[in-house]
C-alpha positions in Angstrom: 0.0 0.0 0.0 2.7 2.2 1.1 4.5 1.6 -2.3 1.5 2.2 -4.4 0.8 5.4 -2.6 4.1 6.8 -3.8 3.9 5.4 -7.1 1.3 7.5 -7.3 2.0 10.7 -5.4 5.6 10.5 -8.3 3.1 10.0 -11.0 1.1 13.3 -10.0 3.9 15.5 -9.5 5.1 15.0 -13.1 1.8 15.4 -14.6 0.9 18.7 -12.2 3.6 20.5 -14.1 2.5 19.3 -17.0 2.5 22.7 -19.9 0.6 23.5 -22.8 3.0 22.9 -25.6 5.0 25.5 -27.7 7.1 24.9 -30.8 10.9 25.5 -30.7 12.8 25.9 -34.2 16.9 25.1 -33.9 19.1 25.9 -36.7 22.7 24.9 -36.4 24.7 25.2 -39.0 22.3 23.9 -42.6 20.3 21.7 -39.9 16.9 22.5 -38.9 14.8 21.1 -36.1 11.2 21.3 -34.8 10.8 20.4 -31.2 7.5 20.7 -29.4 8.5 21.9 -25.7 6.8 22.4 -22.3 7.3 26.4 -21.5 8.3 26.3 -17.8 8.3 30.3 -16.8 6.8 30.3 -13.5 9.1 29.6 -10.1 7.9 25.9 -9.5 7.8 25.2 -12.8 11.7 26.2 -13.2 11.9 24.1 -10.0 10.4 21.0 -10.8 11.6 20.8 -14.9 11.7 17.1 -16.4 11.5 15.8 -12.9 9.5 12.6 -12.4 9.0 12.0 -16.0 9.8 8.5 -17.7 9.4 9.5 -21.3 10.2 12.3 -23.6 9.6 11.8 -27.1 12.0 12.6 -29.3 11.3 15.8 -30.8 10.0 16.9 -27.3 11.9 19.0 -24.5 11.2 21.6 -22.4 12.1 25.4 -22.3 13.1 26.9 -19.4 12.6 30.8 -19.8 13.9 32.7 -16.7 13.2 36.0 -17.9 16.0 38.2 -17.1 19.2 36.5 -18.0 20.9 34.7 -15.1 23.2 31.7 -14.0 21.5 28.6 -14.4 22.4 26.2 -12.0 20.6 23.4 -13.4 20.6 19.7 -12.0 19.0 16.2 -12.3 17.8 15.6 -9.0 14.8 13.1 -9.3 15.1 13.0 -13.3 14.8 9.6 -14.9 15.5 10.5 -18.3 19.6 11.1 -19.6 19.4 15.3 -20.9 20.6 17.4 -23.2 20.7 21.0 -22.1 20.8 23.8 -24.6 22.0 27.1 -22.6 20.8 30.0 -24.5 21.6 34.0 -24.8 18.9 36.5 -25.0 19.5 36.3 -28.7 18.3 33.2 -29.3 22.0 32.0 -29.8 23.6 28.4 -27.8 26.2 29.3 -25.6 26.9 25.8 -24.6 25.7 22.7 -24.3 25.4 19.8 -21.8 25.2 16.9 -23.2 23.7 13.4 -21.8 23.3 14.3 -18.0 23.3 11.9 -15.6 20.2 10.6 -14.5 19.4 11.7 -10.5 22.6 13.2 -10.2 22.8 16.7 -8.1 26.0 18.3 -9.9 25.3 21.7 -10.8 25.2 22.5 -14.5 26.6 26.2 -15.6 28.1 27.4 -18.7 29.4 30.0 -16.4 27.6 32.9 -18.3 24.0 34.3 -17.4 21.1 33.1 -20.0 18.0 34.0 -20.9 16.3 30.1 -20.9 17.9 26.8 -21.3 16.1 23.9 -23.9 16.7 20.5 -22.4 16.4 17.4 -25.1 16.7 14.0 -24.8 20.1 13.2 -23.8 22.3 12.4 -27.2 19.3 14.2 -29.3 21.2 17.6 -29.7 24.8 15.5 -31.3 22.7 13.3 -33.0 21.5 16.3 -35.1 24.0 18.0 -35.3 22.8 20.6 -33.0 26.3 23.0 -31.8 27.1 26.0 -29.5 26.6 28.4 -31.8 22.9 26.9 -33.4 20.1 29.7 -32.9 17.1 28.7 -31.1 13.4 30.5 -32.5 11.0 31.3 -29.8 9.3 34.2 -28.6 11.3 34.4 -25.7 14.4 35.7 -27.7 15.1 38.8 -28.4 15.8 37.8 -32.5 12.4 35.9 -32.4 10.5 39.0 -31.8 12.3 41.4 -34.4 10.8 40.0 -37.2 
């Protein structure tokens, strides 16, 4: 019973944080990508991220948009799934990338420059197409997004 109950109580708390989805657009290099992402903009949504979940489709991530541009000390503390993080300027431009994170693990993650949102992939996605510091990221977040 005990078990169960906690099963459960995991299985809410990644569905609570559950977003509407948004579309991302990467371009890195001649490679373009479309990823449907979670927008996570709100403080416990920036707390809780990817946490609990134990699937991500392929094309799918989540944007973390923290506004003004900060350190992000990100982390995989109760994540299940191996991540790709994508730290990103207020341009729209990749700064640096993360690649495959370990699972649970509570090592900070910081490209030691303040960003305007991070994109976290399935771990291996961003090599695997080709996606490099340097790509631009299209959203509405960045500042090149909304000067068209």
């Amino acid at each position: 019973m005990k078990t169960a109950l906690l099963s459960l109580l995991v299985l809410v708390a990644g569905q609570a944080f559950a977003q509407e989805t948004e579309i991302v657009i990467v371009q890195s290099g001649d490679v373009t990508h479309e990823f449907t992402v979670e927008l996570a903009d709100e403080p416990d949504e920036i707390t809780t991220g990817l946490m609990f979940r134990e699937t991500l489709e392929a094309d799918a991530g989540m944007l973390f948009d923290f506004g003004t541009p900060r350190e992000a000390n990100m982390w995989m503390r109760n994540v299940t799934l191996p991540l790709d993080m994508l730290f990103i300027g207020t341009d729209g431009v990749v700064v640096a990338i993360a690649r495959n994170a370990v699972p649970g693990s509570e090592r900070r993650i910081n490209p030691g420059v303040p960003v305007k949102g991070v994109l976290e992939l399935n771990g291996g996605r961003s090599a695997e197409l080709g996606i490099e510091p340097g790509a631009t990221v299209d959203h509405r977040i960045f500042a090149a997004s909304n000067d068209e």
